[in-house]
C-alpha positions as CSV (number, residue, x, y, z in Angstrom):
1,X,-2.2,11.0,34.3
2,X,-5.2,12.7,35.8
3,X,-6.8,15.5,34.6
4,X,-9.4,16.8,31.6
5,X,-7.9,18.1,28.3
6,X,-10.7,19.8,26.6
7,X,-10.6,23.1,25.4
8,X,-12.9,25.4,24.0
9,X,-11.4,28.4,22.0
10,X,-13.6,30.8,23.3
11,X,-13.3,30.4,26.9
12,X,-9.2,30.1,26.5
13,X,-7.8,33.1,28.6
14,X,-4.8,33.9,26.2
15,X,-5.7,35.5,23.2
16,X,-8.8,36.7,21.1
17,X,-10.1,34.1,18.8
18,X,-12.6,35.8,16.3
19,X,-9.5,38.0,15.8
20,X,-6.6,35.9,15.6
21,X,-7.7,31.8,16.2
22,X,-3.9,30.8,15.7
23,X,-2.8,32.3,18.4
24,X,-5.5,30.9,20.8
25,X,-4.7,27.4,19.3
26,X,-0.9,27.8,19.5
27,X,-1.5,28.8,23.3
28,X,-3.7,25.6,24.1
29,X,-1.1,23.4,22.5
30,X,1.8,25.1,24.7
31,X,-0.6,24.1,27.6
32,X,-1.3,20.9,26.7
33,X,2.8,20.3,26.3
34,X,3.5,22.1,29.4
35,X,1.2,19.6,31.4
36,X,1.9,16.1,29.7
37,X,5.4,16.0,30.1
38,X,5.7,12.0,31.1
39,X,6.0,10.0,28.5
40,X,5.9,6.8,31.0
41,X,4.4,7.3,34.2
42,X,3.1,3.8,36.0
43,X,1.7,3.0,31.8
44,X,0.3,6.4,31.8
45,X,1.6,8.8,29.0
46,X,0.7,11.9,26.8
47,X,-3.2,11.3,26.1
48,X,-3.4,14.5,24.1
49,X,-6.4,17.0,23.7
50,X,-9.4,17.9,22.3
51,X,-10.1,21.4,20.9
52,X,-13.0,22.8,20.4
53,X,-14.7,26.0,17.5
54,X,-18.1,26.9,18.2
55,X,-20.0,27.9,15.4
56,X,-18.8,31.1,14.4
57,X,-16.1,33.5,12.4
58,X,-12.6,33.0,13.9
59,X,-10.2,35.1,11.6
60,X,-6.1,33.7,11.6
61,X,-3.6,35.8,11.2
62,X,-0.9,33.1,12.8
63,X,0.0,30.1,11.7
64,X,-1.2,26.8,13.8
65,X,1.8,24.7,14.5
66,X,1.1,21.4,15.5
67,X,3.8,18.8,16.9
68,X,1.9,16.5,19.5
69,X,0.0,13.4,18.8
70,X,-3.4,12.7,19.9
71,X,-4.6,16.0,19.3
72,X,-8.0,16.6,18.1
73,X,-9.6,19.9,16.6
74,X,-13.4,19.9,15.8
75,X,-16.1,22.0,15.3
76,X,-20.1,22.5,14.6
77,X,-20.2,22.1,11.5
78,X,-18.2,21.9,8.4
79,X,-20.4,25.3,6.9
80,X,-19.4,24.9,3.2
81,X,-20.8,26.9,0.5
82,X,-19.7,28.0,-2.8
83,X,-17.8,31.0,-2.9
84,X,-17.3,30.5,-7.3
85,X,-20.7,31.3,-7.4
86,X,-21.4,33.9,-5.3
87,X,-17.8,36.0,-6.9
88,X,-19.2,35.5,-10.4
89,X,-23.0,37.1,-9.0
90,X,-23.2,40.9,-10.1
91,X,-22.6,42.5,-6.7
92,X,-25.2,44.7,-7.0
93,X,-27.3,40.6,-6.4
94,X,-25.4,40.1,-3.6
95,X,-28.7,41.8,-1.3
96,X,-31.1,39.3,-2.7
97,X,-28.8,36.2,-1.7
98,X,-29.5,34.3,1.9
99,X,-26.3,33.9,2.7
100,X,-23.4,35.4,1.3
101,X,-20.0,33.8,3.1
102,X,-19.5,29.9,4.7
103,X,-20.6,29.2,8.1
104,X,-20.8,26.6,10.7
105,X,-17.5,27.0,12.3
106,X,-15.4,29.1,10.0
107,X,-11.7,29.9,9.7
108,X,-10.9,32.6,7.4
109,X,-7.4,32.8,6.9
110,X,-6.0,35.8,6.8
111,X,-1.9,35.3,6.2
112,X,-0.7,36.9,3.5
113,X,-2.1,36.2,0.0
114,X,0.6,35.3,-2.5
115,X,1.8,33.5,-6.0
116,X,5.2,33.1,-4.7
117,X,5.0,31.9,-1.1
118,X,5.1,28.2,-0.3
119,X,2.6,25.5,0.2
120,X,3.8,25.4,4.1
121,X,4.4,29.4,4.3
122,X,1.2,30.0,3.1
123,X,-0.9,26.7,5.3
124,X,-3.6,27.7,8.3
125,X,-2.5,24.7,9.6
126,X,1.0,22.7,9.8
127,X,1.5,19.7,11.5
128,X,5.7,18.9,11.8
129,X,7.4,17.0,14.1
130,X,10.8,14.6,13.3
131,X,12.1,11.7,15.2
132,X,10.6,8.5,16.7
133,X,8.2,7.3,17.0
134,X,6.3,8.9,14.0
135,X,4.0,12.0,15.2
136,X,0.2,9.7,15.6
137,X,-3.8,10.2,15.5
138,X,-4.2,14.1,15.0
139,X,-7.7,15.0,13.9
140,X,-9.2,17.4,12.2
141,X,-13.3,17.2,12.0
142,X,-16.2,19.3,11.4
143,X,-14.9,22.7,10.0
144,X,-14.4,25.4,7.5
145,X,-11.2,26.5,6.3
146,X,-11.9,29.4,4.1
147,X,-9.0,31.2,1.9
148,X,-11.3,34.2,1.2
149,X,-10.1,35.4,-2.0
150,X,-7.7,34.0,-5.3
151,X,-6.0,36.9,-6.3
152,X,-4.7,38.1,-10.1
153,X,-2.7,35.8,-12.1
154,X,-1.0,38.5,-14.2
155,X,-2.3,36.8,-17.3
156,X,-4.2,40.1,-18.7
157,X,-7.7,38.3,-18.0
158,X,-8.8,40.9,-15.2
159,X,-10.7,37.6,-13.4
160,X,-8.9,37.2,-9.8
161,X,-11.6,35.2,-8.5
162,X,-11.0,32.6,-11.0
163,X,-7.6,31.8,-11.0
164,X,-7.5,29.2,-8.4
165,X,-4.2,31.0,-6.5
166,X,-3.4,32.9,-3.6
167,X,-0.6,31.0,-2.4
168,X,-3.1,29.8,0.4
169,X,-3.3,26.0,2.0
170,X,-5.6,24.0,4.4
171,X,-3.7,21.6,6.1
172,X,0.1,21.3,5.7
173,X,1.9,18.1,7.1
174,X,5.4,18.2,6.5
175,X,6.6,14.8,8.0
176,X,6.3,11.2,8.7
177,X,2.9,10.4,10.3
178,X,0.2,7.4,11.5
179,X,-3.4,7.3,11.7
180,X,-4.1,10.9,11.2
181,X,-7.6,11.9,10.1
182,X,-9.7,14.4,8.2
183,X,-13.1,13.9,8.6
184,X,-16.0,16.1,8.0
185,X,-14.3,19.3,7.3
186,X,-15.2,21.7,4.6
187,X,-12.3,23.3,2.3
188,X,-13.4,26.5,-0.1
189,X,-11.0,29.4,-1.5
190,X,-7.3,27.7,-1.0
191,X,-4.7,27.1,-3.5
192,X,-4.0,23.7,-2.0
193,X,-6.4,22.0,0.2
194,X,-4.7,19.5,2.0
195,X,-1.0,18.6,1.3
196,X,0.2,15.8,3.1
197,X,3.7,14.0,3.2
198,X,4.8,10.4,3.8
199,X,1.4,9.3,4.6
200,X,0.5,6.2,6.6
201,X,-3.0,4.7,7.9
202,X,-4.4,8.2,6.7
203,X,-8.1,8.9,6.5
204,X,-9.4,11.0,4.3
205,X,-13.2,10.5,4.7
206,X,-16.4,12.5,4.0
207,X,-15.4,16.0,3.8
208,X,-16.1,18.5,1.3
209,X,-13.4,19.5,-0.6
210,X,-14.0,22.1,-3.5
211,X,-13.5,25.6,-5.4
212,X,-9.8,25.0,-4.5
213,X,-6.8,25.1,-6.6
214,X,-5.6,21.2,-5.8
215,X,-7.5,19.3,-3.1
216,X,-6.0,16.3,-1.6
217,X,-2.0,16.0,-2.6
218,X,0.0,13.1,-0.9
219,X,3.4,13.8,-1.2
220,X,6.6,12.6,-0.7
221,X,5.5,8.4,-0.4
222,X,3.1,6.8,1.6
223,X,1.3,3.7,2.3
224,X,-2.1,2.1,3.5
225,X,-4.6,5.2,3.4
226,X,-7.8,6.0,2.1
227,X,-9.2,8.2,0.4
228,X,-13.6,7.5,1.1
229,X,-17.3,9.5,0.4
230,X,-16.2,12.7,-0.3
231,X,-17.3,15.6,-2.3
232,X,-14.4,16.9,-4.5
233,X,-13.1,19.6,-6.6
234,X,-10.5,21.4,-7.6
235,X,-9.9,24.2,-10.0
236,X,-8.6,23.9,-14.0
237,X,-5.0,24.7,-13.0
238,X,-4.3,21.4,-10.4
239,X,-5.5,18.2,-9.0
240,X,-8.4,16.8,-7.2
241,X,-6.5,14.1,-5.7
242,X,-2.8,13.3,-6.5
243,X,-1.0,10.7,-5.0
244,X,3.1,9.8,-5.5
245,X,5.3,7.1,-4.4
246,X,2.4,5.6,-2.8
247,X,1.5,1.9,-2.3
248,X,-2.1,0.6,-1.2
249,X,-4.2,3.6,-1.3
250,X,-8.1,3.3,-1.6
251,X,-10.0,5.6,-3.5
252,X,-13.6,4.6,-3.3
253,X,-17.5,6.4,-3.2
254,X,-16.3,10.1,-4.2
255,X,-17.8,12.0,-6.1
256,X,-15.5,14.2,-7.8
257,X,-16.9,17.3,-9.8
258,X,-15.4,19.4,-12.4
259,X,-13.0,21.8,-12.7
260,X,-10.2,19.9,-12.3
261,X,-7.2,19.7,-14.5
262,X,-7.0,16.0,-13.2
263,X,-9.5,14.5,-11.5
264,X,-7.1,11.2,-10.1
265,X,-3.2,11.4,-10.6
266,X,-0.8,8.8,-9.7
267,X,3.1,9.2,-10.3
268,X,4.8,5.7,-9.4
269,X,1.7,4.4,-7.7
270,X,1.5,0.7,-6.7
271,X,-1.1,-1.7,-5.9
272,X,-3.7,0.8,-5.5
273,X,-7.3,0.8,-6.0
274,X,-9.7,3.7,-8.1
275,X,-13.2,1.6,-7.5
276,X,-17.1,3.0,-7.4
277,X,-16.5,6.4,-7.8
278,X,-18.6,9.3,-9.8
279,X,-16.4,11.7,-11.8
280,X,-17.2,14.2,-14.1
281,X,-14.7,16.2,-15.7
282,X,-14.7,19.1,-18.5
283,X,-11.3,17.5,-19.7
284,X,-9.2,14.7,-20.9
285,X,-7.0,13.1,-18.5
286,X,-9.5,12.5,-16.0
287,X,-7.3,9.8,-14.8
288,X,-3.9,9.9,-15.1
289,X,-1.4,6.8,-14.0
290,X,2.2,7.7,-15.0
291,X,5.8,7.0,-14.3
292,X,5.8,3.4,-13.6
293,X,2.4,3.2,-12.0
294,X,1.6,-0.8,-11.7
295,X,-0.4,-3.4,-10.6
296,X,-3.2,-0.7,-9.9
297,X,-7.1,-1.6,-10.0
298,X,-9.5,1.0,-12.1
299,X,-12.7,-0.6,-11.7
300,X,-16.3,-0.1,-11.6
301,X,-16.5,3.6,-11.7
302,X,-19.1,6.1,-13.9
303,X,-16.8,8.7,-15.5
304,X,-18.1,11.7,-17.5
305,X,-16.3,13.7,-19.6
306,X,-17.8,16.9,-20.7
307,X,-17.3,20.9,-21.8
308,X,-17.9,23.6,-19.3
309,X,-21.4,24.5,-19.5
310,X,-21.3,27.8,-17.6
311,X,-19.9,30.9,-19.4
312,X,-18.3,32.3,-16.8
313,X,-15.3,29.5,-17.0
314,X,-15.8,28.2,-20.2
315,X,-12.4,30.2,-21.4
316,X,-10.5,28.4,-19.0
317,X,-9.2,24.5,-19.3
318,X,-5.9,22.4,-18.9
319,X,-4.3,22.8,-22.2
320,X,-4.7,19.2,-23.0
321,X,-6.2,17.8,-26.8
322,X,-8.3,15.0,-26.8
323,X,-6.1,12.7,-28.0
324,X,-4.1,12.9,-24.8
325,X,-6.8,9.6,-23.2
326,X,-9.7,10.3,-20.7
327,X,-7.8,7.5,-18.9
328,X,-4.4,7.5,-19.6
329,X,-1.4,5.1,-18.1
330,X,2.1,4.5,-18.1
331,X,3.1,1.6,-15.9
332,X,2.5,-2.4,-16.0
333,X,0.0,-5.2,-14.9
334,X,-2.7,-2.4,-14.2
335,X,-6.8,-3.5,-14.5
336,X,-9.1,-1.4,-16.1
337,X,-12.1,-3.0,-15.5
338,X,-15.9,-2.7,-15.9
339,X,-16.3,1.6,-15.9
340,X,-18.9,3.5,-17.6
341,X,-17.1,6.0,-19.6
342,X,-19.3,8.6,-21.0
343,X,-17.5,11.2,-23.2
344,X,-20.3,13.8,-24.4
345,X,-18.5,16.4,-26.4
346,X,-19.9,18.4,-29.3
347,X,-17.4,18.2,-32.3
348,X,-17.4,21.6,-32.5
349,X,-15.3,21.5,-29.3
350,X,-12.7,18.7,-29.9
351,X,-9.2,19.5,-30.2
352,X,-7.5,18.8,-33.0
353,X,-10.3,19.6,-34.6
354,X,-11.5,16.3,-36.7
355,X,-10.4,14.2,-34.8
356,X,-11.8,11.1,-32.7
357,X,-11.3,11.6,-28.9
358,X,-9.2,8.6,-27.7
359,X,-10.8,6.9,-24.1
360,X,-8.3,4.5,-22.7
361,X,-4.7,5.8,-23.6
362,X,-1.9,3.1,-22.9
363,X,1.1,4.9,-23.3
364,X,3.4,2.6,-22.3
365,X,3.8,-0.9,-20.1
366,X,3.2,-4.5,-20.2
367,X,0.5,-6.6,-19.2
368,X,-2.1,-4.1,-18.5
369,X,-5.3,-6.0,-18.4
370,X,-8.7,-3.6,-20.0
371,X,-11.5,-5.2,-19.9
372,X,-15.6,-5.1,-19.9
373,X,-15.7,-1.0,-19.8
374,X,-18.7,0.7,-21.4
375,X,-18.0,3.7,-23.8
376,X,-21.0,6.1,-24.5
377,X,-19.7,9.1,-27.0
378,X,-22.2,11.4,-27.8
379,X,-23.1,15.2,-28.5
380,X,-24.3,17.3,-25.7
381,X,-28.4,17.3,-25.7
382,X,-28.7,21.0,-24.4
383,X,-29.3,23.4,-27.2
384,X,-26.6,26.3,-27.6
385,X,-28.9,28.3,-29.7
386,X,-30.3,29.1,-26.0
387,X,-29.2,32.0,-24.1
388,X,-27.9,31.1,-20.5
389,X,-28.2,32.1,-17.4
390,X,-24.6,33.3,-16.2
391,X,-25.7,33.5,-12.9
392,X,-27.3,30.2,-12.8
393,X,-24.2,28.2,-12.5
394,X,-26.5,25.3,-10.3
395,X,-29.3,25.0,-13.3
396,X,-27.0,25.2,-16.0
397,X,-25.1,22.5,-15.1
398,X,-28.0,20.0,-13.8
399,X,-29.4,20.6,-17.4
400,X,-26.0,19.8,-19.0
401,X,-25.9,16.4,-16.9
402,X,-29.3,15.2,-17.5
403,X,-29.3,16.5,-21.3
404,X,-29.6,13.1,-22.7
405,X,-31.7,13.2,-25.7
406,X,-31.1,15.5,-29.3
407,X,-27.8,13.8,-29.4
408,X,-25.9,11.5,-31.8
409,X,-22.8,9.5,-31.7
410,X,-19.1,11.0,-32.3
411,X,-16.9,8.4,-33.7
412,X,-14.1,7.8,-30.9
413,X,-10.6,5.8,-29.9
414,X,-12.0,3.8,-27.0
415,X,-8.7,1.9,-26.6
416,X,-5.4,3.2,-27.5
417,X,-2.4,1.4,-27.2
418,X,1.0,3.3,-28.2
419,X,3.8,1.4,-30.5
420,X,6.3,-0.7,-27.8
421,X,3.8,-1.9,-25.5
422,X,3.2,-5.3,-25.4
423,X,1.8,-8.3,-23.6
424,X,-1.1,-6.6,-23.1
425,X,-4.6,-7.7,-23.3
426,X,-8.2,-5.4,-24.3
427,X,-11.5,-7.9,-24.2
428,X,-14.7,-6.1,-24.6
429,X,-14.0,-2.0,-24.4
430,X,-14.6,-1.5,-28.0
431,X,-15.3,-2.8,-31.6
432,X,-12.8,-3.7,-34.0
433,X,-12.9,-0.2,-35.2
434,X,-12.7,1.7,-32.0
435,X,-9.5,0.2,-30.6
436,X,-6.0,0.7,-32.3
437,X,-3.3,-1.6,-30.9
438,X,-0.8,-4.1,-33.0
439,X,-2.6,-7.1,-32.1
440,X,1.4,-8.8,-33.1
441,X,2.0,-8.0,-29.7
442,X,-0.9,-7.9,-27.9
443,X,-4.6,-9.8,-27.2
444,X,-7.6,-7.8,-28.3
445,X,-11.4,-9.6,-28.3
446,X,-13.6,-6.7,-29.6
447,X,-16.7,-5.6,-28.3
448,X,-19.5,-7.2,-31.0
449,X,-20.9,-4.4,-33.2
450,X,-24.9,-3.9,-33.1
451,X,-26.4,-2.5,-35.7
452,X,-25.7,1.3,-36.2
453,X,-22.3,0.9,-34.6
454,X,-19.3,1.0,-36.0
């Protein structure tokens, strides 16, 4: 089939797009349907199209609905910046800032802002299409999806801003699909970020993903996707990346920043790999593998636990104690192998108070293999008897992550195994004092104790 299928929002004839870039978008797609109508003609077929955002503001007042393969939307840039700051600047600072909103090419969406509308009612974009073969290859690359605003929780607080909801999502894919990818994009201001469902061949790769309620959610089951070199981070209330029913995803070179109630959780995840990744969390249960998670490879990764250091969020966490397990799994013959866990926690702030955070929590399975990790439990080196900055939320937390010196060691659990697991084996992740397991049941070689360790 002859013929160019590049379009360019702002040249479209139907529609305004700085008021209303959905309905632009919608009209393209009806053109591009309207024109590849052969599925077979002498080996020819439906090639798809390429849509192009200029840099700009392009409000969205209707919903993109998406149901043909091959269809790529990209823009000039993915023009992320952080909207948490800027909402927790005195307004009356707002004059002295460079730039106050994202940029590059920008779409604010504008549906209705909600804490009872669905994931889908409430998505810029949803991709949906049933039958065979599977819908294939839609891209997204190189722009800003921008919620706007979170809106009040009802909780009493009087901090809308911070709440991490307004019923608001990214991308929305409510079927079976192959070889879609998001690449380059920037997410900032939406409850869920991207919520995708029955996964395959996805790519998830270099985008930056953050100040949004949950981030990356694979739903429903999926297989053979990745997850690569992005910048993450969701709020206290959801996930950074969540994964279900899933076999063979790689989650490799993120890094994933704070505030997320989890920064990785798996729910019956198989044969899936967490490897050579930075994450830094302000609670436990940094990595979560539950509900018969197995045969899943945790390896090589530098995880940091701390508190939030910036007082306009340190009231806010995920409700879980320190006892809960900065890693924590339920599930059989996973490897947790060779990670640098730093947990830096004043005891001042552990919950229960007294007690000794636990690192590695194995709450239940056989023949989980730990092995070769590196704890570091420590206070925090910055000195509270400082005032801080409020509006310094960049300084205040560089000198929270480099404070490495007026510390001491906390006495911590670095391997916990619960009563009724069994047949499996902890070499190296811990001293003789640091790991509680009945050793009846299963092999523990302790870390050796230098001096001034216990």
């Amino acid at each position: 089939m002859a013929g160019s299928y590049y379009y360019d929002v702002t040249t479209w004839p139907v529609g305004n797009p700085h008021t209303d870039i959905g309905e632009v978008i919608n009209s393209i797609i009806a053109d591009v349907k309207a024109h590849q109508i052969d599925t077979d003609n002498n080996g020819e077929g439906k090639p798809g199209a390429t849509i192009y955002i200029p840099s700009g503001d392009y409000h969205l007042t209707t919903q993109v609905r998406i149901d043909i393969s091959y269809l790529r939307i990209v823009g000039a840039g993915h023009g992320f910046v952080s909207s948490s700051i800027r909402f927790n600047t005195p307004k009356e600072d707002w004059d002295n800032l460079h730039e106050i909103w994202p940029g590059g090419s920008r779409i604010l969406v504008d549906l209705p802002a909600t804490n009872h509308s669905s994931e889908q009612e409430g998505a810029a974009f949803v991709v949906s299409r049933k039958g065979n073969p599977r819908i294939s290859s839609v891209e997204f690359a190189n722009f800003c999806i921008d919620g706007l605003h979170f809106i009040d929780d009802d909780s009493g607080n009087s901090d809308p801003e911070n709440t991490y909801l307004n019923g608001k999502t990214g991308i929305y894919i409510t079927d079976a699909q192959d070889s879609f990818r998001i690449n380059g994009m920037g997410f900032v201001y939406l409850e869920h970020g991207i919520v995708i469902h029955d996964a395959d061949a996805l790519s998830i790769h270099d985008n930056f993903i953050a100040e949004c309620g949950n981030c990356i959610e694979l739903r429903g089951s999926g297989q053979a996707s990745k997850i690569t070199d992005n910048l993450i981070g969701a709020g206290y209330r959801g996930y950074s990346i969540f994964a279900e029913n899933f076999g063979g995803l790689l989650i490799t070179a993120n890094n994933v920043f704070p505030r997320g109630a989890s920064t990785v959780f798996f729910r019956n995840v198989s044969r899936s790999s967490i490897t050579s990744n930075r994450f830094h969390a302000f609670y436990p249960g940094v990595i979560v593998l539950e509900k018969g998670c197995s045969e899943n490879l945790i390896a090589s990764n530098h995880i940091y636990r701390a508190c939030e250091p910036w007082p306009p969020m340190k009231r806010y966490g995920n409700g879980l104690d320190d006892l809960y397990g900065i890693i924590r799994i339920e599930g059989n013959e996973n490897s947790v192998i060779s990670n640098h866990i730093s947990d830096i926690v004043d005891e001042i702030n552990i919950r229960p108070e007294g007690a000794a955070p636990v690192i590695i929590r194995l709450v239940r399975g056989t023949g989980n293999y730990i092995a070769s990790n590196h704890i570091v439990a420590t206070t925090e080196g910055n000195d509270h008897d400082e005032e801080t900055d409020e509006g310094s939320c960049f300084s205040t937390q560089v000198e929270a992550v480099l404070a490495t010196t007026k510390t001491h060691s906390i006495p911590v659990v670095a391997v916990h195994i619960d009563s009724g697991s069994s047949r499996n084996t902890v070499l190296d992740s811990g001293t003789e004092s640091q790991v509680s397991l009945d050793v009846t049941v299963n092999a523990f070689r302790p870390t050796p104790s230098a001096p001034g360790i216990c």
